[in-house]
C-alpha positions in Angstrom: 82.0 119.2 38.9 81.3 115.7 40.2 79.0 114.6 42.2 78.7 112.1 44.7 74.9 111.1 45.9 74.0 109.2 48.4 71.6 109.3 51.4 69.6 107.6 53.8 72.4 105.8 55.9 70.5 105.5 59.0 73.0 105.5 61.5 72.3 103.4 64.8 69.7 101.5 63.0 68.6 97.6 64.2 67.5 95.1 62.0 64.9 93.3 64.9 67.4 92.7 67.6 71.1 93.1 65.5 72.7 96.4 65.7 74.1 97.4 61.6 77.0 99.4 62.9 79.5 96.8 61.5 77.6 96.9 58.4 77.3 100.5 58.3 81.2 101.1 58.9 81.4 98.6 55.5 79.3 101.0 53.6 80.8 103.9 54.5 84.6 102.7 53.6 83.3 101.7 50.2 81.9 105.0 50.0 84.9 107.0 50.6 87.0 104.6 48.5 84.8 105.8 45.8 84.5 109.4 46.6 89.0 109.2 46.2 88.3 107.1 42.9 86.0 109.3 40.9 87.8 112.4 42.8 84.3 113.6 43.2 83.9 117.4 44.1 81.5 117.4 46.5 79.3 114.5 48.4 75.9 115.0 49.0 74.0 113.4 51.4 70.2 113.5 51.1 68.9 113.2 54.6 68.3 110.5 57.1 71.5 110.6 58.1 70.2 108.6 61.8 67.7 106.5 62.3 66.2 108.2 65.1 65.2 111.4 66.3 67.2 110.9 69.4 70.0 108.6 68.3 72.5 106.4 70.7 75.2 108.0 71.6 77.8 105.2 70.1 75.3 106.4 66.9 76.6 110.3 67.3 80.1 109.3 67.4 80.0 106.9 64.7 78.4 109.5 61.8 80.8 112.0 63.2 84.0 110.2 62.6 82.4 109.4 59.0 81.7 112.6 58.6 85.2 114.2 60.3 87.0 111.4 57.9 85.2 112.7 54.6 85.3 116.4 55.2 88.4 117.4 57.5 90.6 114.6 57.0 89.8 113.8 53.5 88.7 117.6 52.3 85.4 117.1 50.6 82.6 119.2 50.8 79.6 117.9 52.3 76.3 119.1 51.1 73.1 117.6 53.3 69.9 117.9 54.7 68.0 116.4 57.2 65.3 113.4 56.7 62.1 112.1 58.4 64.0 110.2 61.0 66.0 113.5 62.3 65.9 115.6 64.4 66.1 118.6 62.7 67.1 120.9 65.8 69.7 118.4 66.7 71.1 117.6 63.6 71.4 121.4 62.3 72.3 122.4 66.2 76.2 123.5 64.9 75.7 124.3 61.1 76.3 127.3 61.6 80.2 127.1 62.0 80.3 124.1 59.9 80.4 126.1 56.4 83.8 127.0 57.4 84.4 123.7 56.8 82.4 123.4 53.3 79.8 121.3 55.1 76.7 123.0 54.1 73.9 121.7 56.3 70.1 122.5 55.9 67.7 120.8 57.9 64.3 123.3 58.7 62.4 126.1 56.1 63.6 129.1 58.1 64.8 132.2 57.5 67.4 134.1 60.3 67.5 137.1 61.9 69.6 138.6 59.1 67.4 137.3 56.4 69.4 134.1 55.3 66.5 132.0 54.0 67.3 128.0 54.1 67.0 127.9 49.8 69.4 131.1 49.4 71.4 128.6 46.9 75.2 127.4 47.8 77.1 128.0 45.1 79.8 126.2 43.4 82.4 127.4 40.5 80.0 125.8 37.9 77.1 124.9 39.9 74.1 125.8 42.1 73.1 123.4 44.9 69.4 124.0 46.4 69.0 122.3 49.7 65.2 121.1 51.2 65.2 119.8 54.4 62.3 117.1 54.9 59.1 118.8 55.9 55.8 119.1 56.6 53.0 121.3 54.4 52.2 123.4 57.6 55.5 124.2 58.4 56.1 125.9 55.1 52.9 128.6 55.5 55.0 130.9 57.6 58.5 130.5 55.6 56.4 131.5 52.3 54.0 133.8 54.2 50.9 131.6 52.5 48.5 129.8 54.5 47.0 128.1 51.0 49.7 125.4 51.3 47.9 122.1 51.9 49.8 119.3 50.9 53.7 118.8 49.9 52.9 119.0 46.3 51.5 122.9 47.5 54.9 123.4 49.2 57.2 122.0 46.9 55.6 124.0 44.0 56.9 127.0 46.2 60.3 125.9 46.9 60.7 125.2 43.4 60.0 128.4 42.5 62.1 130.0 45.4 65.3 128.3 43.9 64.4 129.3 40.1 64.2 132.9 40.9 68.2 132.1 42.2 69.0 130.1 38.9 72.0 131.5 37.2 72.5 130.0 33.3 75.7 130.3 33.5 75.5 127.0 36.0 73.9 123.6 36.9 71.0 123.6 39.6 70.8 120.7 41.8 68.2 120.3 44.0 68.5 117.7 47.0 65.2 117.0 48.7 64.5 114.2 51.1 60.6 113.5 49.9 58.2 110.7 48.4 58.0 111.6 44.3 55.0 110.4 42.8 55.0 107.0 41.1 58.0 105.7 43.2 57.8 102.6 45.4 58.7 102.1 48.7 60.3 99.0 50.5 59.2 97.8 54.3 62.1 99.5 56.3 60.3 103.0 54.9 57.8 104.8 57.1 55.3 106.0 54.7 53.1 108.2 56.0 50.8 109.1 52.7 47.3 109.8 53.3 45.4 110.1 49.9 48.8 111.3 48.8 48.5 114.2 50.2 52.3 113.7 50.6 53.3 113.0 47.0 55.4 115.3 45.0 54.5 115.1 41.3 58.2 114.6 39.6 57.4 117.3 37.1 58.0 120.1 39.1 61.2 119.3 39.2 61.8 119.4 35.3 63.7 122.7 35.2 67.0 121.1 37.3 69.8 119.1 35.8 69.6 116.7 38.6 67.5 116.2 41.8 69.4 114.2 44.4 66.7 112.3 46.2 66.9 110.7 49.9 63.7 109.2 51.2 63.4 105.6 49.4 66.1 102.3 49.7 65.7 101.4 46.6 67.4 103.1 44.0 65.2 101.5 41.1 62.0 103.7 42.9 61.9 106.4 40.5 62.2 105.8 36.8 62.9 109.5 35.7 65.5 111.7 33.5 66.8 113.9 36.3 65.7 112.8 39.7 67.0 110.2 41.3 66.8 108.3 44.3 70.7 107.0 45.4 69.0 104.7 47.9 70.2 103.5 51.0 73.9 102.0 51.6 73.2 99.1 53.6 70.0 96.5 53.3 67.8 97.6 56.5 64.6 95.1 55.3 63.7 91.7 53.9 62.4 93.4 51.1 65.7 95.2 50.4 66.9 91.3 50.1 67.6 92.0 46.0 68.4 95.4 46.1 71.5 96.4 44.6 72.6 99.2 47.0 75.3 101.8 45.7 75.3 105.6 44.8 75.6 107.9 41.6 78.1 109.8 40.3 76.6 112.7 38.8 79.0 114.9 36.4 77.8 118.2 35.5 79.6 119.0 32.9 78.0 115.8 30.8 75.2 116.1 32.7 75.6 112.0 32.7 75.1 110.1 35.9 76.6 106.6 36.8 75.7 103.9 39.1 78.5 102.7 41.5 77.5 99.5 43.6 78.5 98.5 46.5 79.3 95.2 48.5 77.1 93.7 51.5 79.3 92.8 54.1 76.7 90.6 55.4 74.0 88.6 53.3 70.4 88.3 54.1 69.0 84.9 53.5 65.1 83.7 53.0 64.5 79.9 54.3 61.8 78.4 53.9 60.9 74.3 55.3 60.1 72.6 58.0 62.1 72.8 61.4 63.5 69.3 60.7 64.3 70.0 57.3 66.2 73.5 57.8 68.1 71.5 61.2 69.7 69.1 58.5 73.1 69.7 57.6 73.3 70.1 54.5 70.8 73.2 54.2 71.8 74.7 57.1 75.8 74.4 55.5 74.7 76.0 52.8 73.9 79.7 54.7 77.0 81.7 56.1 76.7 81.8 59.8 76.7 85.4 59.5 74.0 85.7 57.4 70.4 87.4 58.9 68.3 85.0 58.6 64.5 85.1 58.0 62.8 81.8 58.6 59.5 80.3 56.9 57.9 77.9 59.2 55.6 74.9 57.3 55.1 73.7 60.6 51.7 74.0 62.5 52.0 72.4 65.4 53.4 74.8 68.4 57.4 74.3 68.8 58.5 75.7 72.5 61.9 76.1 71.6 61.9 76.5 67.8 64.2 79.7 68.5 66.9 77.9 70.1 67.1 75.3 68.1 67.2 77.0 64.7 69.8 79.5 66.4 72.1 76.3 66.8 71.7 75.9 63.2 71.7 79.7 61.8 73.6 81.7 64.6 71.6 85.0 63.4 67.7 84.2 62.9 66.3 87.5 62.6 62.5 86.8 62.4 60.4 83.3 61.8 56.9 83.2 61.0 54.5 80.6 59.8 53.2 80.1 56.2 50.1 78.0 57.3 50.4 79.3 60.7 49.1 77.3 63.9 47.1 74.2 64.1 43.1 75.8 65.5 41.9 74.9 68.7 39.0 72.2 68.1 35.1 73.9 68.2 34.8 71.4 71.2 37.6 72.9 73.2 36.7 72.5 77.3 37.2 76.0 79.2 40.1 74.2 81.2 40.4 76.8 83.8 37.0 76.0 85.2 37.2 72.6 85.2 38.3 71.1 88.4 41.8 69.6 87.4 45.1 69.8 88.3 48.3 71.4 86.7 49.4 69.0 85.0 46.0 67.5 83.4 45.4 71.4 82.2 48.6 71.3 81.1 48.2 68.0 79.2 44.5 68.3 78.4 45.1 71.6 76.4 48.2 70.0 74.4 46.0 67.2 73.4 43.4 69.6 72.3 45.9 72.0 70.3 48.0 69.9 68.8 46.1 67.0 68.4 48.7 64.4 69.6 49.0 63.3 73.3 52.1 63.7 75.4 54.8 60.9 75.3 56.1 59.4 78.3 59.3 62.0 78.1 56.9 64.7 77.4 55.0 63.9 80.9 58.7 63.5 82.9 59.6 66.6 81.9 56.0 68.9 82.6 56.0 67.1 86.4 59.3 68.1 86.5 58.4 71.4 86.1 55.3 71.8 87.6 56.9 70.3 91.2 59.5 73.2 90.8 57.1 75.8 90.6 55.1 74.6 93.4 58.1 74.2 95.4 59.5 78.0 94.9 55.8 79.0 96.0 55.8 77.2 98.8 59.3 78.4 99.2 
């Protein structure tokens, strides 16, 4: 069968202050376009499927028409797990009906009342699909009945062998686990919450599986290994994503061969880097699509009051400016102006002088009384 992997989608995610939906309904089409073009079998997703425990409710209705378009109206299985950002309780709250539907959901280690253990494999004509929810070390001691588990690579060692004991030869076994694989890297947008890698899975342990469909990482280049791959996420959620390709595999068991498929950014993310009166000049400010997300680098050091504004008249959709030699330092002789006996505006003035080491031009001084007498008058107001 084929095999289409992808994860980590993120739904109701911001990039600062800019909502990704538009980019995220972008993805999602390319997605399904593909899923129709390779006339893939079955579509995995491995985990984060929100960006939040408690997601938005224009979030909710967005993944479920993605995911009522993939598996009612376009009739493809859907094999998933929940991530670090879910809620597992919320996201699993209806899987138990949705199997009728071939959407096989797993998102905590538990067993039921009628002994249905979350690894119990989900079988396929030619293959086996072991699904593992993200999880913590602790909250595996009572699903395996052994209070030794310490760390994920403790836990993971038992889920491993949970699903061999399952394996039929007759089939392919893929495992999809939302987890940090030792000797991957991770990009900024990534919570990593590794403490002496006590949260590391060693890749090894997952040697006996034709193909380990990883959520967990952006990047799709984090893992160099034969069988386990990371499908990274489908939209660029971080500056540091800036040159990731972002795409999913296609993963044929039959060959046991897996293939990249990229996909498009429907909106580019741009690096800057200069001056405020060199990035306000036309022609580099021509040069950046006004819908790009822009990330400015400041050479400036003195303090700019309305650098925001005015680079948002040039680049409609600044995400985040910071300074590469950062602010000019307030002189060792600095008065404490608050206890010396002056007025507003000499404060006012006295401290520019001192932090930017300029004085205030004639406009400069028209505007501050300006604005000093309008306070004064709302007080006495």
């Amino acid at each position: 069968m084929k095999i289409l992997h992808t994860a980590d989608w993120h739904i109701g995610k911001k990039l600062y202050e800019y909502d990704l939906y538009d980019e995220q309904k972008y993805a999602f089409q390319q997605i399904k376009e593909i899923a129709n073009k390779y006339a893939v079998d079955a579509i995995v997703i491995a985990g984060d499927l929100y960006d939040r425990s408690i997601p938005s409710e224009q979030a909710i209705r967005l993944l479920e028409s993605m995911l009522v378009d993939l598996n009612i109206e376009n009739e493809f299985p859907i094999i998933a797990i929940s991530g670090n950002h879910d809620s597992a309780r919320r996201l699993g709250a209806a899987k138990r009906w949705y199997e009728a539907r071939k959407y096989y959901l797993r998102t905590e280690l538990t067993v039921s009342e009628t002994g249905v253990r979350t690894l119990d494999a989900v079988e396929f004509a030619d293959t086996q699909f072991f699904l593992v929810p993200f999880f913590n070390p602790k909250s595996t001691r009572s699903y395996f009945n052994n209070e030794k588990i310490e760390t994920m690579s403790d836990a993971m060692k038992c889920v491993v062998a949970e699903c061999k004991k399952q394996f039929k030869p007759n089939k392919a076994h893929v495992l999809v686990g939302h987890c940090f694989v030792a000797g991957s890297s991770h990009e900024d947008s990534e919570i990593q919450s590794m403490v002496g890698g006590l949260d590391e899975v060693p890749v090894d342990i997952f040697k006996d599986f034709d193909y380990v469909a990883l959520g967990h990482l952006h990047n799709k280049n984090a893992l160099k290994a034969k069988n386990a791959k990371y499908s990274g996420s489908p939209v660029k959620f971080s500056l540091s994503e800036i040159k990731n390709q972002k795409g999913v595999y296609i993963y044929d068991t039959l060959t046991k061969t897996e293939e990249f498929v990229a996909l498009k950014d429907k909106t580019p993310i741009v690096k800057i880097e200069g001056s405020l009166y060199e990035l306000c000049q036309p022609s580099k400010y021509r040069a950046v699509p006004d819908n790009a997300f822009v990330f400015v680098t400041l050479t400036d050091r003195e303090v700019i009051p309305t650098v925001m504004q005015q680079l948002k008249q040039c680049y409609p959709r600044v995400v985040h400016v910071e300074r590469k030699y950062g602010l000019i330092a307030l002189k060792e002789n600095t008065i404490n102006l608050l206890e010396a006996k002056l007025t507003p505006f000499e404060v006012t003035s006295q401290f520019f002088s001192q932090t930017q080491d300029r004085e205030l031009t004639t406009q400069d001084k028209d505007v501050l009384q300006k604005i000093i007498d309008e306070v004064l008058e709302e007080d006495q107001q």
